[in-house]
C-alpha positions as a printed NumPy array, in Angstrom:
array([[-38.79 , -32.362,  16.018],
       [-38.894, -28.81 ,  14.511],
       [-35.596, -26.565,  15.201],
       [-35.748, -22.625,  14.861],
       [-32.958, -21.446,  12.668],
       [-31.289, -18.556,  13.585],
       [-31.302, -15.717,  10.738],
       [-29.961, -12.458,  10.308],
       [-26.492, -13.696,  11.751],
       [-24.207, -10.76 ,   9.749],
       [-25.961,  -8.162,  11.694],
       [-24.68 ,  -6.965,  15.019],
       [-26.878,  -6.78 ,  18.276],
       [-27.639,  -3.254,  19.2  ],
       [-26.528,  -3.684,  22.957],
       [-26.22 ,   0.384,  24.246],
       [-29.327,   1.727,  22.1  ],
       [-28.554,   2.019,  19.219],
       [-25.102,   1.127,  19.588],
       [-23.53 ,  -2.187,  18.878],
       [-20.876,  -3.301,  21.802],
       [-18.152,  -2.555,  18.975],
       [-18.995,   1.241,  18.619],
       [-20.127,   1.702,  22.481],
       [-16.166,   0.45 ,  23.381],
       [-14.999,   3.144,  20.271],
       [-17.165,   5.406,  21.23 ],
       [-16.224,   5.396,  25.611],
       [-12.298,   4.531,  24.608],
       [-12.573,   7.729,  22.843],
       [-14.299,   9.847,  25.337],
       [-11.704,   8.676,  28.57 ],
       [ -9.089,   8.899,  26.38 ],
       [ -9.885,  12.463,  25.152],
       [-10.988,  13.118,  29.553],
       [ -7.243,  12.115,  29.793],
       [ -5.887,  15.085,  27.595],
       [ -7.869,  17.207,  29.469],
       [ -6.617,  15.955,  32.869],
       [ -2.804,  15.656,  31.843],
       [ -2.773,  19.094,  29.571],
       [ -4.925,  21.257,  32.396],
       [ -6.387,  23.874,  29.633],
       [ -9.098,  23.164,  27.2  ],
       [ -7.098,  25.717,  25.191],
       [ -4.308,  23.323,  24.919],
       [ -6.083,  20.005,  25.037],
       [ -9.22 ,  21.061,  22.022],
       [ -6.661,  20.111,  18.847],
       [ -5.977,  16.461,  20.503],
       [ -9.621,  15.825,  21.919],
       [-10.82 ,  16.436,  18.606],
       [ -8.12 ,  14.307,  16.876],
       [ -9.26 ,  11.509,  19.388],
       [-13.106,  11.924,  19.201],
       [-12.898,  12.171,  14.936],
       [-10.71 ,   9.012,  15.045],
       [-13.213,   6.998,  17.396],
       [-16.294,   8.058,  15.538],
       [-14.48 ,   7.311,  12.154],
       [-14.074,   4.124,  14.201],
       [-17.303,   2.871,  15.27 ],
       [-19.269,   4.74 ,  12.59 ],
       [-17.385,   4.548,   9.107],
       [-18.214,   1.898,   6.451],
       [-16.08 ,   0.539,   3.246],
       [-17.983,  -1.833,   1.133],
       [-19.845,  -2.941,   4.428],
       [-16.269,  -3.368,   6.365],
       [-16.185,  -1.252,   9.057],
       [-12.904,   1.062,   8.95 ],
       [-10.843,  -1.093,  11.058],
       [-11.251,  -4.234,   9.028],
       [-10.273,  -2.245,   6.662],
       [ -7.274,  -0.832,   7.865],
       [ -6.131,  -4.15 ,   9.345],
       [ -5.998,  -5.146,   5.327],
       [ -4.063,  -2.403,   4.804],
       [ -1.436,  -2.94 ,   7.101],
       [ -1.244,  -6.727,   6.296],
       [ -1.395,  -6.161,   2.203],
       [  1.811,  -3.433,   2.944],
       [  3.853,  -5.698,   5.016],
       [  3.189,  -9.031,   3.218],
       [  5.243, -10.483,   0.5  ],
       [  3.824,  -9.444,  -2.878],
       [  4.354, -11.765,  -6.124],
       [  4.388,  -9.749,  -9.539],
       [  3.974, -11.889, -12.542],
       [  4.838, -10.41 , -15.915],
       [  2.558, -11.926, -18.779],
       [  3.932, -11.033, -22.29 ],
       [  1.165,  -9.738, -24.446],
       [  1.445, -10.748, -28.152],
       [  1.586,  -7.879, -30.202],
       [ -0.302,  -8.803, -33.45 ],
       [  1.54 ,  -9.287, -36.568],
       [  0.812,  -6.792, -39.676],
       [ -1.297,  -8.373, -42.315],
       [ -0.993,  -5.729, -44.877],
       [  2.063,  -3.62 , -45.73 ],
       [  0.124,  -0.458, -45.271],
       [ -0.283,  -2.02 , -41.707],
       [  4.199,  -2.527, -41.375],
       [  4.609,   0.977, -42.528],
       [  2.418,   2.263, -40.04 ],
       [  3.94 ,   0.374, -36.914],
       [  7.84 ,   1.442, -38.617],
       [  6.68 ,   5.043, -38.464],
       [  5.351,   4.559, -34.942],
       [  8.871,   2.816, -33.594],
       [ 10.811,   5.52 , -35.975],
       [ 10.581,   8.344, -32.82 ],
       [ 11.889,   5.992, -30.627],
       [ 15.781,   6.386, -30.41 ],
       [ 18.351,   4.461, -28.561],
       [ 21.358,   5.689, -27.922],
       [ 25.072,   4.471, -29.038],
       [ 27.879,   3.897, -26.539],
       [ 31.075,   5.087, -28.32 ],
       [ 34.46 ,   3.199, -28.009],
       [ 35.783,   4.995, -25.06 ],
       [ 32.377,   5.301, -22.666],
       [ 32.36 ,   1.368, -23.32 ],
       [ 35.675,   1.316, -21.997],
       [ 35.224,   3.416, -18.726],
       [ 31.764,   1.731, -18.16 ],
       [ 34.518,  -1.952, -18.322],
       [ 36.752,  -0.617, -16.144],
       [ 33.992,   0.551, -13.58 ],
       [ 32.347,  -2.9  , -13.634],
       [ 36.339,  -4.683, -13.351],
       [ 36.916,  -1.891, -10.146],
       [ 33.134,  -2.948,  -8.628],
       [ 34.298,  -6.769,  -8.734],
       [ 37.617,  -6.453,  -7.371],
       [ 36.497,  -4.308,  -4.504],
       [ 33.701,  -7.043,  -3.437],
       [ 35.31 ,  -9.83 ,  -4.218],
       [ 36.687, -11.64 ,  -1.225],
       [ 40.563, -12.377,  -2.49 ],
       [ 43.062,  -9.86 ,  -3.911],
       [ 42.371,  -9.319,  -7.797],
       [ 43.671, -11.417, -10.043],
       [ 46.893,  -9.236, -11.644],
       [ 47.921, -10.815, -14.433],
       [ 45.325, -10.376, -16.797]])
């Protein structure tokens, strides 16, 4: 017995013309919904700037393609990849050592702009003290005193 297998399954069926049912819905949510700024604002004067906020968006809608997504496939990723938990792995990259002392001297003179600053005697003491007044404030029982 010979069965007919169905091809082309990825592409939508033009339902409305040349419309799929997807971009017909887009397409009629946008038109009542911009009919309902008309109604509710009672001036086209007042109503033109959301109409054609509404229409743009729907047509974007029903219409616009990202690496054959349509736009709201692509902004449901969007929404999902910006709310989700995200999971950053660092990978340390071996820096190669110098064969050649030509090649040591080089990499010192490179590293020879970088400068890191010294904490003198007394900053290291106030940056102590800061820490010692952060604990005892959080800590849950009185500070211990006789230090």
């Amino acid at each position: 017995m010979r069965f007919q297998v169905p091809q082309f399954i990825e592409v939508e069926d033009k339902i409305f013309g040349p419309l799929t049912l997807k971009q017909f819905i887009y397409l009629a949510g946008g038109g009542g919904l911009s009919f309902v700024f008309y109604a509710f604002l009672n001036s086209l004067a007042l109503a033109i700037v959301p109409i054609m906020v509404t229409l743009a968006a729907s047509a974007s809608l029903a219409f616009i393609k990202i690496n054959n997504k349509s736009l709201i496939e692509v902004i449901e990723s969007a929404i999902k990849y910006y709310f989700s938990n995200k999971l950053y792995v660092w990978r340390k990259i071996e820096k190669p050592q110098p064969t050649t002392q030509q090649d040591a001297i080089k990499d010192a003179k490179s590293y020879a702009g970088v400068m890191v600053p010294k904490i003198s005697n007394s900053k290291l003491k106030d940056l102590t003290w800061s820490l010692d007044v952060q604990d005892s404030i959080y800590a849950s029982t009185k500070p211990d005193t006789n230090k």
